[in-house]
N, C-alpha and C positions, 0 to 999 in steps of 0.2 A: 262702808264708811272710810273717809281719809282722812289721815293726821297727821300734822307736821311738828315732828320733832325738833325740841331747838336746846342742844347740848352740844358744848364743845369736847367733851371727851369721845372722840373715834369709835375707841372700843366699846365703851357706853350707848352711846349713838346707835353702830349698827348690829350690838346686840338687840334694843330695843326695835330697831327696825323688824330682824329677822324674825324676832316673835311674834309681833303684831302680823307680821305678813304670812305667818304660820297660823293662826287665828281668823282670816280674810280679808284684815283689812289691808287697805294701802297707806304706803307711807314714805316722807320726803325728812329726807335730814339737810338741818342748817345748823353752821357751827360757831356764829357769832352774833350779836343781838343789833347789829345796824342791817344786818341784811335780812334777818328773821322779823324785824318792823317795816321793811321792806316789801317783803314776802305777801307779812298778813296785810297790811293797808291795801296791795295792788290785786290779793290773789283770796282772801278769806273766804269767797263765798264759796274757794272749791275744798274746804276742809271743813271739818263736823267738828273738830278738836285740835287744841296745844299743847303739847308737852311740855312747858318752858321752863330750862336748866336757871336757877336764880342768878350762879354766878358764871358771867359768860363777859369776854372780852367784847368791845366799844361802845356795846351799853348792854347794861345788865336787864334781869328779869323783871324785877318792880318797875323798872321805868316803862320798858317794853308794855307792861300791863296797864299802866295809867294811862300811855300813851291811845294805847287799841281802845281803852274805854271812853276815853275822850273822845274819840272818835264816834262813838255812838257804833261800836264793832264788838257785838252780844258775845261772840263765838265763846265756847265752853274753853278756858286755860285748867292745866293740873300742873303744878309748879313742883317741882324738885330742886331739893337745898339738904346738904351736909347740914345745916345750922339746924337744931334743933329747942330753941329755945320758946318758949312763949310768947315772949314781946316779938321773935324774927315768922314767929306762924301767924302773929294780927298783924304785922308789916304784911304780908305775903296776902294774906286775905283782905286787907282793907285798900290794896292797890288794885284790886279787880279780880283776882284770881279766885277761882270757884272751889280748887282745892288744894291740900299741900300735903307732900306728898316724902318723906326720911330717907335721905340714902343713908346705906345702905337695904335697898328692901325687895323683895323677892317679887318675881316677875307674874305671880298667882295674885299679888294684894293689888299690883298696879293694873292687872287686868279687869277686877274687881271694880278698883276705883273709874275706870276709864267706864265702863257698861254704869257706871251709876250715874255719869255726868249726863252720859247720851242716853239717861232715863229721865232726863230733865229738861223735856222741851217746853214749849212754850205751849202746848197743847199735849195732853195726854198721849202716849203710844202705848197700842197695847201688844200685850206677847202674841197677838194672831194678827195676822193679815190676811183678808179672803175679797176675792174677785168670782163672783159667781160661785160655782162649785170648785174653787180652785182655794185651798189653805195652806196657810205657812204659819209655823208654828215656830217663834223666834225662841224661845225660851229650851224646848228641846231640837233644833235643826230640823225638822220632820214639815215634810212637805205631803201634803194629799189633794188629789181629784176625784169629786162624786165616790169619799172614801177612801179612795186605791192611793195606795203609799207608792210615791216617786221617788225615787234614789238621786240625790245632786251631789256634784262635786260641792268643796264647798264656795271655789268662786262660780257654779253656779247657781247654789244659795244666794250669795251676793247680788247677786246681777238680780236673780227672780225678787229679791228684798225690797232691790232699789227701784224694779219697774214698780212693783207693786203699792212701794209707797207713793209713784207718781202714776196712779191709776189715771187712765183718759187722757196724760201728758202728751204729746208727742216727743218722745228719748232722741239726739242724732248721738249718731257716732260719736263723736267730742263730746258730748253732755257724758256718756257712759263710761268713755277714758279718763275722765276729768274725776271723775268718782270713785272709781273703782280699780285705778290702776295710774302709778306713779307720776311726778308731776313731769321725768324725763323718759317718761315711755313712749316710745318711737311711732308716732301719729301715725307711719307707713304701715305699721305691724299691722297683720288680718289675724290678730287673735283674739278681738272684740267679736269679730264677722264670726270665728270659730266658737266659739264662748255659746254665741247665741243664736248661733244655728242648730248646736247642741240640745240646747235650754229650750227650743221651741219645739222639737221633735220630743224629748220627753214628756214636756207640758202638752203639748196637742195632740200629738199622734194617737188616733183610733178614735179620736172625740170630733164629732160631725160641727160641734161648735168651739170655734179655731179661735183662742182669748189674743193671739199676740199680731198685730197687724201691721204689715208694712207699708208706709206712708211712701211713696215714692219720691227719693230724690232731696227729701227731707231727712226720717228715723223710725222708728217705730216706734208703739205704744202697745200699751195692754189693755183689751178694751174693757172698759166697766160696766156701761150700758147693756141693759138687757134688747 
């Protein structure tokens, strides 16, 4: 999952980053609200989620949010605001934003809150994903084959999450970086190539039927089809 943060405070900012990204997800920090409307109008469909800071220099949070929704741009917002008041929580939630969220607040509740948003799709997810005899077990990290417990880092949980929720897709390279790894990660990098050259020997290896396939020249896919 990727999220773009939109907080002008620094040190706010890339504490939230660092934990999210200790967690697996990725994440991009923006620190004013003309370039974070910016961002999402040109770039939404590569983030799952918003963190957006209410009060933020050249345009603020509620507008940002009016803005995206007028736009017919669904994406999940979690709004963070010092103001605590009643009438500034229906402002924040009747401008679009899905939730709001009290600074000061510990990084356990916003974890919490963010898994609740991206429990909110437009179609049921459930806590398992299975391709054949192959399961992923979202709710404890536990991955299995025809039984047998697999050991994954957890970006390559990630990676296995997000083939498997595009079962039969063909993944390229940029589709996988674009997800799972920052929005100024170095395209040249072969740590995609490494990730999932990893990810493909523990999922297949010793099993005569090979679930992950390379499409030549194109990306790969995980195959679904029996």
């Amino acid at each position: 999952m990727r999220i773009l943060i939109v907080e002008d405070s620094e040190k706010l900012a890339a504490l939230l980053k660092k934990g999210l990204e200790s967690e697996g997800y990725a994440a991009d920090i923006i620190y004013d609200g003309k370039s974070a409307l910016d961002r999402i109008f040109l770039n939404y469909q590569d983030y799952d989620m918003v963190i957006l800071d209410l009060m933020l220099p050249e345009i603020g949070g509620i507008e940002i949010c009016k803005k995206t929704r007028e736009h017919k741009i669904s994406i999940p917002v979690l709004m963070l605001t010092a103001k605590d008041t009643t009438d500034d929580k229906v402002i924040g939630l009747n401008s679009g934003a899905d939730d709001y969220l009290i600074k000061p607040f510990s990084f356990e509740e916003l974890l919490a809150r963010i898994k609740a948003l991206l429990r909110r799709p437009k179609q049921q997810i459930s806590d398992k994903l299975d391709v054949k005899d192959l399961v992923i077990d979202l709710s404890n990290k536990k991955v299995t084959r025809s039984g047998n417990e697999i050991s994954l880092t957890l970006k390559e949980f990630r990676l296995l999450e997000y083939f498997m929720r595009n079962k039969g897709k063909v993944l390229t390279r940029e589709d996988i970086m674009a997800s799972l790894w920052d929005f100024d990660f170095n395209s040249f990098s072969n740590v995609v190539d490494v990730h999932l050259k990893n990810l493909r020997k523990k999922i297949d290896s010793g099993y005569e039927n090979k679930l992950f396939k390379t499409i030549y020249g194109i990306g790969y896919k995980i195959e679904s089809q029996e």
